[in-house]
py3Dmol code that shows the C-alpha trace and the ligand (Angstrom):
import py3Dmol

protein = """\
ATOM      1  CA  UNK A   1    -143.198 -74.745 -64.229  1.00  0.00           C
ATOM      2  CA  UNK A   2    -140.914 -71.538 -64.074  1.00  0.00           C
ATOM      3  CA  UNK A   3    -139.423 -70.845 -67.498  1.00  0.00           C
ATOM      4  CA  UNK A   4    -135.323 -70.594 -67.201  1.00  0.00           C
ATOM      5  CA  UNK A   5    -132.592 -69.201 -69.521  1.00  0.00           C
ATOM      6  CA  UNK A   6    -129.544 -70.579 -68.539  1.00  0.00           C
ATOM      7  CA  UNK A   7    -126.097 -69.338 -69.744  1.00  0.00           C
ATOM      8  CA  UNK A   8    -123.414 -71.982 -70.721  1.00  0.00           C
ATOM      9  CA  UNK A   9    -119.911 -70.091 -70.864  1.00  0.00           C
ATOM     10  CA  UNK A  10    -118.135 -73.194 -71.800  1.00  0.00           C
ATOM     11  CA  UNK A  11    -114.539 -72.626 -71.872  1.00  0.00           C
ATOM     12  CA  UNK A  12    -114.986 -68.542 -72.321  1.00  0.00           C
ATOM     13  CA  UNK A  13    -113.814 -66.189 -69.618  1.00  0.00           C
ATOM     14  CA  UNK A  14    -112.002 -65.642 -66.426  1.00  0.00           C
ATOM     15  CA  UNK A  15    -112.555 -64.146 -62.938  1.00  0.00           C
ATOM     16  CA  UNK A  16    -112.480 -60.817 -63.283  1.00  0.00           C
ATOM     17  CA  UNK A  17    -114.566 -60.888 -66.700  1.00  0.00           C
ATOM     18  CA  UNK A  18    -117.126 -63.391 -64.943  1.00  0.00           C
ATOM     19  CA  UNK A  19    -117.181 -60.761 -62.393  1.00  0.00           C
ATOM     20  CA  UNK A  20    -117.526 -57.737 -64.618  1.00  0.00           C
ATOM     21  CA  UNK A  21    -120.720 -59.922 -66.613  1.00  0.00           C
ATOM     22  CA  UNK A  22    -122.364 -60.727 -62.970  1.00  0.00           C
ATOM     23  CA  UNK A  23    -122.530 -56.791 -62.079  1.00  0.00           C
ATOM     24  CA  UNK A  24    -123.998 -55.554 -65.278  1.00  0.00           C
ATOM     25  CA  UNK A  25    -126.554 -58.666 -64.916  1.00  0.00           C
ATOM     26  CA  UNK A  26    -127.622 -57.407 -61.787  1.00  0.00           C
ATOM     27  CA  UNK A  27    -127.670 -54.022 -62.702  1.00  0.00           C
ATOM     28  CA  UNK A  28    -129.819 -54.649 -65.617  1.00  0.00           C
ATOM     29  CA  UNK A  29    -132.361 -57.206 -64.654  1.00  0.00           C
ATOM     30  CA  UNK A  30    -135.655 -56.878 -62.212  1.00  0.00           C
ATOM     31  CA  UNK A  31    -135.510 -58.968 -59.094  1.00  0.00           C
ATOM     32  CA  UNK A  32    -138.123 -61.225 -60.742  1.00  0.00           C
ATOM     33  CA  UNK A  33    -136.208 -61.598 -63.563  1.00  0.00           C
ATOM     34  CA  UNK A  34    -132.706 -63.092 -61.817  1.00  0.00           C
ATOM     35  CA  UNK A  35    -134.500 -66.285 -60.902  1.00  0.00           C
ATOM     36  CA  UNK A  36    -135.424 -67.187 -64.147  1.00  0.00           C
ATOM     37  CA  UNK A  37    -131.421 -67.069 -64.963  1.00  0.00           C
ATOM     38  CA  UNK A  38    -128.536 -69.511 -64.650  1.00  0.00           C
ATOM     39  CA  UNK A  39    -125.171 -69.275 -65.557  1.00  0.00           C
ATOM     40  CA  UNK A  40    -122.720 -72.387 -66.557  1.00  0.00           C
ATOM     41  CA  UNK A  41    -119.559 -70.571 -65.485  1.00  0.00           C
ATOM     42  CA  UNK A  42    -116.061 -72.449 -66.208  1.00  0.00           C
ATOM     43  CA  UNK A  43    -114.718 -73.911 -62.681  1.00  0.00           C
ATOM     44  CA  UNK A  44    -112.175 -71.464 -63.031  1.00  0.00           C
ATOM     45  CA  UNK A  45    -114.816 -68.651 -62.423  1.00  0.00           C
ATOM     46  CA  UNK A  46    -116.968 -70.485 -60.019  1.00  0.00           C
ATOM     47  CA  UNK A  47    -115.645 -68.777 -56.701  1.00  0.00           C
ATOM     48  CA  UNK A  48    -116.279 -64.839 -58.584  1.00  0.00           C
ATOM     49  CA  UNK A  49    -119.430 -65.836 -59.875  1.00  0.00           C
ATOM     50  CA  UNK A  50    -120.802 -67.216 -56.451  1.00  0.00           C
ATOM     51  CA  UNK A  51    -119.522 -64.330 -55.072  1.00  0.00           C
ATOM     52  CA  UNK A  52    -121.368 -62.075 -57.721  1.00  0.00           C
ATOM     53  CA  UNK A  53    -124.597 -63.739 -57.433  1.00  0.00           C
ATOM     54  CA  UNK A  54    -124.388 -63.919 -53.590  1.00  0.00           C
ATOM     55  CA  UNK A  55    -127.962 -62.551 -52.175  1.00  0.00           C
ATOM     56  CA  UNK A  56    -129.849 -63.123 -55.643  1.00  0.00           C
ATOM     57  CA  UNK A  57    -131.928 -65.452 -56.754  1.00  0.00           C
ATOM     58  CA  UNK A  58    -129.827 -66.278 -60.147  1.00  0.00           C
ATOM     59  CA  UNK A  59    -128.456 -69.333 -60.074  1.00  0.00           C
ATOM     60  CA  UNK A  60    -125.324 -70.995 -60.876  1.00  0.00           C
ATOM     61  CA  UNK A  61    -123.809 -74.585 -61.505  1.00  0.00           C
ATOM     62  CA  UNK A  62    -121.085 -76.512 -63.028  1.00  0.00           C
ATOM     63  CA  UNK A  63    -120.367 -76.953 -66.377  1.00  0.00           C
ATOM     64  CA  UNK A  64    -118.723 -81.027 -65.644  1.00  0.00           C
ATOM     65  CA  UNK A  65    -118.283 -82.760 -62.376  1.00  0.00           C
ATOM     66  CA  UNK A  66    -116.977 -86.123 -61.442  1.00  0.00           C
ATOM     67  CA  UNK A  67    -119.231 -88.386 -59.130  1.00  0.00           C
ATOM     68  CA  UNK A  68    -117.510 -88.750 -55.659  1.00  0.00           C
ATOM     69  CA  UNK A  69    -117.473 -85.595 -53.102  1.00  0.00           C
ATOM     70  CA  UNK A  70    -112.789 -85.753 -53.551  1.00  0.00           C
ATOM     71  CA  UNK A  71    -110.538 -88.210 -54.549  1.00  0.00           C
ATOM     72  CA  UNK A  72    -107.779 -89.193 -56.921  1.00  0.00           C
ATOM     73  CA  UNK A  73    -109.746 -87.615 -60.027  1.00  0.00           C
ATOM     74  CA  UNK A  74    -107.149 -85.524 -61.607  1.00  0.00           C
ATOM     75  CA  UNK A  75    -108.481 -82.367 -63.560  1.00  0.00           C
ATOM     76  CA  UNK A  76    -112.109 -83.039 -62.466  1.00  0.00           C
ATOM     77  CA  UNK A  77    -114.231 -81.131 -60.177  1.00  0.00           C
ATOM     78  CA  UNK A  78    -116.099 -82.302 -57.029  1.00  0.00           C
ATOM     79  CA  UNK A  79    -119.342 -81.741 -56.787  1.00  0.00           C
ATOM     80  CA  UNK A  80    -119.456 -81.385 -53.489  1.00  0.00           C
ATOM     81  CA  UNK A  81    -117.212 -78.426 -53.659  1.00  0.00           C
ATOM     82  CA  UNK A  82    -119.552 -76.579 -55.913  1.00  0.00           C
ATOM     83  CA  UNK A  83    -122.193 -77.389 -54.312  1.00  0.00           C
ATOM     84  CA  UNK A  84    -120.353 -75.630 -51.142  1.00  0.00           C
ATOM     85  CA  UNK A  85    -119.717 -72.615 -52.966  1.00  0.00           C
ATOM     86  CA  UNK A  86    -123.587 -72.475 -53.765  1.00  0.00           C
ATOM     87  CA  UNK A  87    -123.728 -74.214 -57.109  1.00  0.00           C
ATOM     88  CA  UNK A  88    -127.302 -75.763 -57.385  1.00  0.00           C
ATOM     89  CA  UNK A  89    -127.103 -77.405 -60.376  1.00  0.00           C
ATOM     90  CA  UNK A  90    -124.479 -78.880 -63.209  1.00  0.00           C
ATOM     91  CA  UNK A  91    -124.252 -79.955 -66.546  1.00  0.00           C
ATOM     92  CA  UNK A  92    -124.377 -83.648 -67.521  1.00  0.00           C
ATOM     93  CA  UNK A  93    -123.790 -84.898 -71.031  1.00  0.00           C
ATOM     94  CA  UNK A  94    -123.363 -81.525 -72.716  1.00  0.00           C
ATOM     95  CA  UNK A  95    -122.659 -82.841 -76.512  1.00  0.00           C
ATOM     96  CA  UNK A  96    -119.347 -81.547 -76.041  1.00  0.00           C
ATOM     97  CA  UNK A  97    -118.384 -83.712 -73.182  1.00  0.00           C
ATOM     98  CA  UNK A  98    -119.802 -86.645 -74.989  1.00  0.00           C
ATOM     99  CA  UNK A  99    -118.476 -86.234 -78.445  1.00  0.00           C
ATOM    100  CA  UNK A 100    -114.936 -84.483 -77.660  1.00  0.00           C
ATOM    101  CA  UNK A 101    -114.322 -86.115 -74.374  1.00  0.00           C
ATOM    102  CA  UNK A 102    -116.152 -89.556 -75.209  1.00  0.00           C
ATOM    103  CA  UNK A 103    -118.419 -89.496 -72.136  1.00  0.00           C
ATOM    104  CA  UNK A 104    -120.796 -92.911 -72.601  1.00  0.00           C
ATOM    105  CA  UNK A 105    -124.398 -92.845 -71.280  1.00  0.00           C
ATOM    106  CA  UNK A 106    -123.560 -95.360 -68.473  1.00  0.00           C
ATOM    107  CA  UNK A 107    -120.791 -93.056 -67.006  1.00  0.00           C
ATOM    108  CA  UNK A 108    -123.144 -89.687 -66.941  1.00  0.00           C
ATOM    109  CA  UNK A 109    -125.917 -92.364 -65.038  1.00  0.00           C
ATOM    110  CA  UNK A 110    -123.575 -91.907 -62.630  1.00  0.00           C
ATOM    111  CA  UNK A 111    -123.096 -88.256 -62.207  1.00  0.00           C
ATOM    112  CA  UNK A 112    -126.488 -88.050 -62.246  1.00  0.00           C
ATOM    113  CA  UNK A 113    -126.973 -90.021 -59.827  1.00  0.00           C
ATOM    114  CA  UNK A 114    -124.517 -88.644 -57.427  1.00  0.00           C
ATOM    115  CA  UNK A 115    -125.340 -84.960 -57.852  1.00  0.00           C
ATOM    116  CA  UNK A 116    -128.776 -85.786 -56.636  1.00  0.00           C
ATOM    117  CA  UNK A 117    -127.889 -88.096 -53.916  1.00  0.00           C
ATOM    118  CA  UNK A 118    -125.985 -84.533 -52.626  1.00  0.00           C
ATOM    119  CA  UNK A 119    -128.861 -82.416 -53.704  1.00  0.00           C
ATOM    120  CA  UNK A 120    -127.847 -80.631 -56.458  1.00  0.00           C
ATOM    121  CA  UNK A 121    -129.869 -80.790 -59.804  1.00  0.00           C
ATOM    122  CA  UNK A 122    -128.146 -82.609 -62.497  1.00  0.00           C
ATOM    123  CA  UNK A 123    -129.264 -80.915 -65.578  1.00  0.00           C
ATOM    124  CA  UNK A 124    -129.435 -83.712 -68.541  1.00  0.00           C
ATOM    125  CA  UNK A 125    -128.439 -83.113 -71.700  1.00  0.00           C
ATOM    126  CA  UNK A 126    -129.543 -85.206 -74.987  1.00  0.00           C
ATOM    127  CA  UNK A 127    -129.161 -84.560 -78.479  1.00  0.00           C
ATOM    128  CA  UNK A 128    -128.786 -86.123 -81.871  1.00  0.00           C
ATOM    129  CA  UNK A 129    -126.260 -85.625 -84.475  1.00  0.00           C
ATOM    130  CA  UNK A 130    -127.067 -84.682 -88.127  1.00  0.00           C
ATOM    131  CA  UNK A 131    -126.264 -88.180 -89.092  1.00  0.00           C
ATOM    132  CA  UNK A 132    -128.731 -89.436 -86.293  1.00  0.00           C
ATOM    133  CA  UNK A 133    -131.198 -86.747 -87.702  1.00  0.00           C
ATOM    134  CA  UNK A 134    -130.572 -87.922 -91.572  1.00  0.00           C
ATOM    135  CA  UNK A 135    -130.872 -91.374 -90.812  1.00  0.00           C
ATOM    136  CA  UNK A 136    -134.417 -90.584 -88.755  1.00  0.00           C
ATOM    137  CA  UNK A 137    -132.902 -92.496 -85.789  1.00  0.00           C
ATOM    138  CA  UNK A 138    -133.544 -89.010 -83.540  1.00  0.00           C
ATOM    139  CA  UNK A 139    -136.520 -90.404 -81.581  1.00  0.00           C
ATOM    140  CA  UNK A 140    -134.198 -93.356 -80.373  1.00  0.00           C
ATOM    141  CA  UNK A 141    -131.130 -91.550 -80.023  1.00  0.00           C
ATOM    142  CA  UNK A 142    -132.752 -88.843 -78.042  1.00  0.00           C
ATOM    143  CA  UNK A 143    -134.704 -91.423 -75.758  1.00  0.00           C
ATOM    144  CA  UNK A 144    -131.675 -93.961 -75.166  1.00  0.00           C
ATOM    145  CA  UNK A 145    -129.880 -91.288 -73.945  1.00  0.00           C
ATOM    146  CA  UNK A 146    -132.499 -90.063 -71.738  1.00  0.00           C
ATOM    147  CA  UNK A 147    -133.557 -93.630 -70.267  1.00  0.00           C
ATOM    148  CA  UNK A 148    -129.992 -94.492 -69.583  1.00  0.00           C
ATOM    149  CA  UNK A 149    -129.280 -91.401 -68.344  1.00  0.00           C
ATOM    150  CA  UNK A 150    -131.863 -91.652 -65.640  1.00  0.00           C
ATOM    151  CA  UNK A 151    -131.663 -95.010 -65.094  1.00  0.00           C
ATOM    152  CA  UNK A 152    -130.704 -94.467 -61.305  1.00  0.00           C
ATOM    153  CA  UNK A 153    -131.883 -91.357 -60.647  1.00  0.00           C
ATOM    154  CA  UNK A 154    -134.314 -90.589 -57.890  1.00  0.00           C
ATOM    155  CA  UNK A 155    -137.534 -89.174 -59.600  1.00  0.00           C
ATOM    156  CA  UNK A 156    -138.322 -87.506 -56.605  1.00  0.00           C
ATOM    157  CA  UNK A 157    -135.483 -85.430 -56.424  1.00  0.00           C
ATOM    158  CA  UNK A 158    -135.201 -82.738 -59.215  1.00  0.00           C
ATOM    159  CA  UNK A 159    -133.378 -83.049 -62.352  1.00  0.00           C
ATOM    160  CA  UNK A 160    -133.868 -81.042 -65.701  1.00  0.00           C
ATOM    161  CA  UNK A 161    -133.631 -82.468 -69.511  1.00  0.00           C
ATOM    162  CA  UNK A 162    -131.551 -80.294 -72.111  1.00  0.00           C
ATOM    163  CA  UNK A 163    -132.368 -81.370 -75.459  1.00  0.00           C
ATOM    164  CA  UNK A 164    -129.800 -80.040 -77.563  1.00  0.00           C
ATOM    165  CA  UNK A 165    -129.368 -81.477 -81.763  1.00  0.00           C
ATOM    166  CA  UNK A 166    -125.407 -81.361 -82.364  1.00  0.00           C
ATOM    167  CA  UNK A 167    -125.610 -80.231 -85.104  1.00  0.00           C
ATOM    168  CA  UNK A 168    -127.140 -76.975 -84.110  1.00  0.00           C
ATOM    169  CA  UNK A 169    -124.794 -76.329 -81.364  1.00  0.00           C
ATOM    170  CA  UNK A 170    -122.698 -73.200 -81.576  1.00  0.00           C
ATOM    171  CA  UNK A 171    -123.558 -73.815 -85.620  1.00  0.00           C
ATOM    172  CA  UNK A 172    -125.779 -70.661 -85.889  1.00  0.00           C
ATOM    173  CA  UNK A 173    -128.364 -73.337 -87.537  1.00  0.00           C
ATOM    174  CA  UNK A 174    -130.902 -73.469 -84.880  1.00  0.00           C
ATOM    175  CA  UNK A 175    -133.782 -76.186 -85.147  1.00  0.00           C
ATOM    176  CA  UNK A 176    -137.058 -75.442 -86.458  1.00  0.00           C
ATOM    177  CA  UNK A 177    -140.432 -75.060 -84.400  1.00  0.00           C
ATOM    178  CA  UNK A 178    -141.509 -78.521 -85.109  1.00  0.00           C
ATOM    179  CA  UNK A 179    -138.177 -80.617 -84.710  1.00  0.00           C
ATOM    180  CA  UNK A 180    -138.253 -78.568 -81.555  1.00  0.00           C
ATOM    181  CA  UNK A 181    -141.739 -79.534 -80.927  1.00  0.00           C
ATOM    182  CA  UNK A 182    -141.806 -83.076 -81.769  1.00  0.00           C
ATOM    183  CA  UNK A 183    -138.062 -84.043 -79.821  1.00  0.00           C
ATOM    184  CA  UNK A 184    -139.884 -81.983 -76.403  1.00  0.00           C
ATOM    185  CA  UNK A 185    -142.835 -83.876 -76.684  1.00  0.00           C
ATOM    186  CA  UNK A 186    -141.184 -87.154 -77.052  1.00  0.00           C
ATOM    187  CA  UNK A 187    -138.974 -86.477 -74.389  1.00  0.00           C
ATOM    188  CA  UNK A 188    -142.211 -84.970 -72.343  1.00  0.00           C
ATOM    189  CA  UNK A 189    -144.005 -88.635 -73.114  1.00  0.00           C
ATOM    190  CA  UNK A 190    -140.601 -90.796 -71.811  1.00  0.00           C
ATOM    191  CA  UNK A 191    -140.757 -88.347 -68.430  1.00  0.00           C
ATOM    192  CA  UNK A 192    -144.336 -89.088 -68.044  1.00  0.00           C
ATOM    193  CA  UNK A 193    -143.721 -92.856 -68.410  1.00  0.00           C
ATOM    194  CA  UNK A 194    -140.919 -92.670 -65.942  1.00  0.00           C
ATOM    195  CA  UNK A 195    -142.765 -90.812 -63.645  1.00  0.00           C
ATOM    196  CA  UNK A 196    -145.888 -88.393 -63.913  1.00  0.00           C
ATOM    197  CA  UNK A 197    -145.269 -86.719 -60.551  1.00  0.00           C
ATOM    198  CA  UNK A 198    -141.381 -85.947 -61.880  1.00  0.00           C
ATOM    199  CA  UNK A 199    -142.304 -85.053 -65.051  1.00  0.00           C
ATOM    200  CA  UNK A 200    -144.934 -82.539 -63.779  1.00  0.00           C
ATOM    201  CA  UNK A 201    -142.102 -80.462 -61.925  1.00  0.00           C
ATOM    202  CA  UNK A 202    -139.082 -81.157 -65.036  1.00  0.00           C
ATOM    203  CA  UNK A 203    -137.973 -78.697 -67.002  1.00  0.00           C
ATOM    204  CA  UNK A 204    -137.145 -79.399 -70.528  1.00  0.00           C
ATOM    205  CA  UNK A 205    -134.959 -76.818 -72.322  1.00  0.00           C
ATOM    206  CA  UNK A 206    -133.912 -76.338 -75.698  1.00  0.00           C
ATOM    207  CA  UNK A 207    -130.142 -75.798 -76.356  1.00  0.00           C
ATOM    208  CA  UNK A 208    -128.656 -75.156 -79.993  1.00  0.00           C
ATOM    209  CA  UNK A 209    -127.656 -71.243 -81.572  1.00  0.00           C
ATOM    210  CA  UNK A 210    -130.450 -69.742 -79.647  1.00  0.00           C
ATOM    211  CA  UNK A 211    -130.342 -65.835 -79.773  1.00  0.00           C
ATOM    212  CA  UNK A 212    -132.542 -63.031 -79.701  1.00  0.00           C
ATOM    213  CA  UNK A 213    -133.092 -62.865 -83.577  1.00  0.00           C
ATOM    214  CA  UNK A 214    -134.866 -66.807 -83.193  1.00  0.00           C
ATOM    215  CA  UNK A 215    -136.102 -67.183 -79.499  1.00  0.00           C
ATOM    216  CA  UNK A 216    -139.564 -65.586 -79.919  1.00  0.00           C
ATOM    217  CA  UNK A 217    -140.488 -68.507 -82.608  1.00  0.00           C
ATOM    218  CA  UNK A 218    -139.488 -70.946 -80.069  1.00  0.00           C
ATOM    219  CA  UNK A 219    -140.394 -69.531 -76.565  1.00  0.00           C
ATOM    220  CA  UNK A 220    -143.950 -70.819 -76.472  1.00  0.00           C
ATOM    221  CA  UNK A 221    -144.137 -73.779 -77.926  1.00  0.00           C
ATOM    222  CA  UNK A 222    -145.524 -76.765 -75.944  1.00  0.00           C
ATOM    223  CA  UNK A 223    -143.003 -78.121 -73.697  1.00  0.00           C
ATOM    224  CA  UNK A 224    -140.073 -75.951 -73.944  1.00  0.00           C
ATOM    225  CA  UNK A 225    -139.543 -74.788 -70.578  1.00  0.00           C
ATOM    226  CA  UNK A 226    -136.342 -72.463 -70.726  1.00  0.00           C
ATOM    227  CA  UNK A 227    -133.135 -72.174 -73.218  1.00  0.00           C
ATOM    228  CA  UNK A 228    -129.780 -73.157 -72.416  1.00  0.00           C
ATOM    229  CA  UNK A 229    -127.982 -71.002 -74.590  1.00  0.00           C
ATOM    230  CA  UNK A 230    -124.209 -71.065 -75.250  1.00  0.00           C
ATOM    231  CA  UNK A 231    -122.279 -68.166 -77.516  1.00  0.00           C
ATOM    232  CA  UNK A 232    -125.428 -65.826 -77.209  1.00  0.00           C
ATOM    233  CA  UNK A 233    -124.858 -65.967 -73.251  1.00  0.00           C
ATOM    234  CA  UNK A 234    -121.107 -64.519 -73.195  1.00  0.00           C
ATOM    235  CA  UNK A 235    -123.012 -61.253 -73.566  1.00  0.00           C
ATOM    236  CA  UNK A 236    -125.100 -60.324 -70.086  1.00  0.00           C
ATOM    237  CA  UNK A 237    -127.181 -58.188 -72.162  1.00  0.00           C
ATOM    238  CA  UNK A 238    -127.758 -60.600 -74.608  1.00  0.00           C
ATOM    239  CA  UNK A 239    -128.946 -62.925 -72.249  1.00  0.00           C
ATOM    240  CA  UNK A 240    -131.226 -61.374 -70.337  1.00  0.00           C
ATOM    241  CA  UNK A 241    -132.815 -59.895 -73.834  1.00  0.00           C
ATOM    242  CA  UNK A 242    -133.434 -63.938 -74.832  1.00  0.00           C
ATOM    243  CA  UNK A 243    -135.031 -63.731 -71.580  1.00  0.00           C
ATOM    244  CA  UNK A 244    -137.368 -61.218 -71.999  1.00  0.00           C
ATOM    245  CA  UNK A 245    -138.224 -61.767 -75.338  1.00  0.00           C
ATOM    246  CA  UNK A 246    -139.309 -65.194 -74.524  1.00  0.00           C
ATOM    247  CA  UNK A 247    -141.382 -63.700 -71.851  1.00  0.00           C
ATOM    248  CA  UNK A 248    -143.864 -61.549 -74.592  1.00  0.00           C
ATOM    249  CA  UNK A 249    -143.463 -64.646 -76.431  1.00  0.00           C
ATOM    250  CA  UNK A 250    -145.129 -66.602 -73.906  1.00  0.00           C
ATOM    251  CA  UNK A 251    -147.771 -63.659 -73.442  1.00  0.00           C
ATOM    252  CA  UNK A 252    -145.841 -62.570 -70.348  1.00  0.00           C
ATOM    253  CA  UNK A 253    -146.182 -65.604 -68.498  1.00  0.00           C
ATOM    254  CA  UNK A 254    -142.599 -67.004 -67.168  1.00  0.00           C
TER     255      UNK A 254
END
"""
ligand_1 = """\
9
LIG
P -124.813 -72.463 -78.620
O -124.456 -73.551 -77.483
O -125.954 -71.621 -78.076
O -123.555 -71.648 -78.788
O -125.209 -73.212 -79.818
C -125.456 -74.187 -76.758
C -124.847 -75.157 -75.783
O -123.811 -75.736 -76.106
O -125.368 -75.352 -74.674
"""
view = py3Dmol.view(width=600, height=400)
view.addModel(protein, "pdb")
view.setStyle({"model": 0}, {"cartoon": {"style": "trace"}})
view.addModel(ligand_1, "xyz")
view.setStyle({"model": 1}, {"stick": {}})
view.zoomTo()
view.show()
């Protein structure tokens, strides 16, 4: 499985700056190094960073999208657009959209379900808070949301997991090696219950204050497949160092 870093702007940036970031990451990185790299661009910056990325191999998607190709869905955006513009994957369930936005499990079922059903790759997200963590209810937490999550998905059709603890998220407290072990390999075990033939080919990243000072003790541990790293990301330079750090982490294999 190909080892990703992808960059989630969030709400940071605008065209010309998405632009600007684009240029220096091409400038910087080896052609074998843009395909291991997404970006999570804000759907404001969508049309300059397909446009940026146009005839690479880095890859882009949306940060939230509503299930249905247009329709009376005020403030959303259509999948099908994105996916028109080039986007190959999107977000579903970032911790943000859950906990600020109140997006249930059953709802993001559904977005996972359509972006699929259009071919793009809906990119899961799952993560406990520190109350879930406190009260040792992580295992469940983490696995309800992943079971409902996929409950109508297609496992032969791609889709990546994201397991990102709140509570680290854009905290600067990043999880430890072994809570970063144990939640990939119980989300590696539900995959391979679901389906050993999808699980084989499904990326699981971690997500939570990643940066260069802390990737190399998390890069090659079993099961983490890629980062998907937020404020470290708004810097190109930044990004693609996470990148190649966890590369001699994982003895150059990514
Ligand atoms: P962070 O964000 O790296 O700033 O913690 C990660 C994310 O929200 O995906």
């Amino acid at each position: 499985m190909d080892f990703v870093c992808a960059g989630n702007w969030k709400m940071h940036k605008g065209p010309s700056e998405a632009a600007a970031y684009i240029k220096a990451l091409r400038e910087m990185a080896q052609p074998e190094e843009l395909a291991r790299l997404v970006i999570f661009p804000p759907a404001v910056c969508a049309a300059a960073v397909a446009e940026g990325v146009a005839g690479t191999e880095i890859r882009w998607g949306g940060q939230n999208i509503f299930p249905a190709p247009s329709g009376a869905a005020t403030g959303e955006n259509s999948p099908a657009v994105f996916k028109d513009m080039g986007a190959k994957l999107a977000l579903v369930g970032h911790s943000e959209r859950r906990h600020i936005f109140g997006e249930p499990d059953e709802a993001l079922a559904k977005k996972v379900q359509f972006l699929q059903s259009i071919g793009t790759t809906p990119v899961l997200c799952v993560g406990e808070t520190l109350d879930d963590r406190r009260w040792n209810r992580t295992a469940e937490v983490i696995l309800r949301q992943a079971k409902i999550g996929l409950t109508a998905a297609d496992p032969t059709k791609p889709v990546w997991i994201a397991y990102e603890p709140v509570w680290a998220i854009g905290t600067g407290e990043v999880a430890t090696p072994l809570q970063v072990e144990e939640a990939h390999s119980i989300l590696r075990s539900f995959l391979l219950e679901w389906s050993s033939a999808a699980s084989a080919v499904t990326p699981i990243l971690y997500g939570g204050s990643v940066k260069a000072d802390n990737v190399s003790s998390l890069a090659g541990l079993n099961n983490v497949n890629g980062f998907l790293i937020g404020g470290a990301s708004l810097d190109a330079k930044e990004l693609l160092n996470i990148l190649r750090l966890s590369r001699d982490a994982r003895g150059g294999k990514i």
